[in-house]
C-alpha positions, 0 to 999 in steps of 0.5 A: 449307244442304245439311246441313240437308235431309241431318240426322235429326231424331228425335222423342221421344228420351228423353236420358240422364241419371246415375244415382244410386248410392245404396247398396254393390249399386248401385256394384258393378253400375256397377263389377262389383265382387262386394264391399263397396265402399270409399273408392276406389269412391267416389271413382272412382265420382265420376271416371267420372261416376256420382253418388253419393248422400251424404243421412243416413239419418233413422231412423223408427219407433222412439219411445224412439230418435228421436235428439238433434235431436228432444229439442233441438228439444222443448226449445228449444220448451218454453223459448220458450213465450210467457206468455199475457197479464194479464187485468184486475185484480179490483179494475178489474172491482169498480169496474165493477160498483160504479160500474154499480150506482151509476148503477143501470145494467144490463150490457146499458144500459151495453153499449149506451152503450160500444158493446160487447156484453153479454158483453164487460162480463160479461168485464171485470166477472168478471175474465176479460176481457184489458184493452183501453185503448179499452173502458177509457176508455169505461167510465170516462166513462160509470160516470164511475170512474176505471178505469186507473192508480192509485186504481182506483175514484174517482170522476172529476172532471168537467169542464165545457167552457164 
């Protein structure tokens, strides 16, 4: 209990860590050494204790000269490009318009029926829009044409619930 009082305490000692030896100048100043470094060096630079720095240098600047990796990466990148999605056939959106015209129905009375905005309609009429089963399915029972599968433009059967 006695050593306790005896002992110094001494705040705001900063301790000692390793440098890193990054290059040939930095060993020869832990070594005193005054030429180019060697494997032993290295390696007794290790044994003392020093850390030595092993990182690859990446080379920066230079455009024409930017090494394998960014080429390879360019490449993978160009061969995993994801096709963009199928927008709606042209025939989909003719059997809209015709069935619309049919009703004597304007874009914005059948928006209004299905739910979506006008412009989603212009969409799928021109053909620019990305098909979506949901807005499909209504279109059809509302313009009462069938609008998925095969025989596009048919009129639907209706059934009568009874």
């Amino acid at each position: 209990m006695s050593d306790d009082w005896d002992s110094k305490t001494v705040i705001g000692f900063k301790r000692q860590t390793a440098k890193v030896a990054k290059s040939e100048s930095q060993l020869n100043v832990i070594f005193g050494g005054t030429t180019g470094c060697t494997l032993n060096d290295f390696v007794q630079a290790r044994r003392t204790g020093a850390v030595v720095g092993t990182d690859k240098k990446l080379s920066i600047g230079n455009k024409a000269n930017q090494g394998t990796d960014h080429q390879r990466i360019a490449k993978l990148d160009r061969e995993n490009e994801v096709a963009p999605p199928s927008k709606i056939a042209p025939s989909v959106g003719r059997a809209i318009q015709d069935g619309r015209m049919a009703l004597k129905l304007s874009q914005k009375d059948v928006a209004q029926k299905i739910n979506e905005k006008p412009s989603v309609l212009q969409d799928y009429e021109s053909g620019k829009a990305i098909p979506n089963p949901q807005i499909l399915g209504k279109l059809e029972r509302v313009l009462g044409v069938k609008l998925r599968g095969s025989d596009i433009g048919k009129k639907l059967e209706t059934v009568k619930k009874s």
